[in-house]
C-alpha positions as CSV (number, residue, x, y, z in Angstrom):
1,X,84.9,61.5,64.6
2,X,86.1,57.9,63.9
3,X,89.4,56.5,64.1
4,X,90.7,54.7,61.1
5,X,94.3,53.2,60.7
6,X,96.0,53.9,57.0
7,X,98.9,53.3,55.5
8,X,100.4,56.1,53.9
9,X,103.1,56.9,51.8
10,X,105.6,58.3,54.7
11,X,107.3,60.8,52.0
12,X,104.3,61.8,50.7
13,X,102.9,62.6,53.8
14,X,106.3,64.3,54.7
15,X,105.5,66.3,51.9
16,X,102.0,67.2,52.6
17,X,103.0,67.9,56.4
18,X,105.9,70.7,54.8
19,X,103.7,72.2,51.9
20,X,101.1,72.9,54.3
21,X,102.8,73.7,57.1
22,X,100.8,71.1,59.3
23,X,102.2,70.2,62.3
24,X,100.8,66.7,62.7
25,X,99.9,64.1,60.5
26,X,96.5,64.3,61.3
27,X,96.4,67.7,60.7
28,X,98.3,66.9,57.2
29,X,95.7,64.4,56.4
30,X,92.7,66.6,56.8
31,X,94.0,69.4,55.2
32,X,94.4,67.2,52.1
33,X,91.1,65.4,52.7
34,X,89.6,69.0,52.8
35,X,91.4,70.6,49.8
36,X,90.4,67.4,47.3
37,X,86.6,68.0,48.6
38,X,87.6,72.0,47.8
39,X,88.6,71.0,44.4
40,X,86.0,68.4,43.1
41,X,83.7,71.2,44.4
42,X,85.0,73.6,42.3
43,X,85.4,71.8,39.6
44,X,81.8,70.4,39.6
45,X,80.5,74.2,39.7
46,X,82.9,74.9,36.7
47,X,81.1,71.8,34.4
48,X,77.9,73.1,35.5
49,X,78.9,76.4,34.6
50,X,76.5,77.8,31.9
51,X,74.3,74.8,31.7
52,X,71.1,76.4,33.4
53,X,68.5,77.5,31.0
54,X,67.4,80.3,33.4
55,X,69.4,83.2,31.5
56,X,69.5,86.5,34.0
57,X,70.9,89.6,32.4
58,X,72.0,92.0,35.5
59,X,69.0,94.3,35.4
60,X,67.0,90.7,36.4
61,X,69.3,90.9,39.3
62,X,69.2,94.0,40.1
63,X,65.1,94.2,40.0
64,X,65.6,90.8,42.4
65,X,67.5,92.7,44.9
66,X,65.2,95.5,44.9
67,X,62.7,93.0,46.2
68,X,64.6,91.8,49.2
């Protein structure tokens, strides 16, 4: 863990601290750290969606799991 000194928005982090019921600004920070990481995840799976050009129909899967 490092420390790093910000300066933040003091109503925006108000707003953070309520929405998310944090009891700290720490705590408010991270949990918005953690849901943008959350959400560009997310959203990177969603692009990639369909792009593969493996095509599995469920009986592939299902012969797969027979396997394991």
């Amino acid at each position: 863990m490092s420390k790093t000194l910000l300066d933040i928005d003091a109503s925006l982090l108000d707003r953070v601290r309520r929405l998310a019921k944090a009891r700290t600004k720490r705590e408010a920070v991270e949990i918005a750290l953690r849901e943008f990481v959350h959400r560009q995840h997310r959203s990177r799976l969603a692009q990639a969606a369909g792009t593969s050009s493996i095509r599995w129909t469920p009986s592939d899967v299902r012969a797969m799991r027979k396997g394991r």
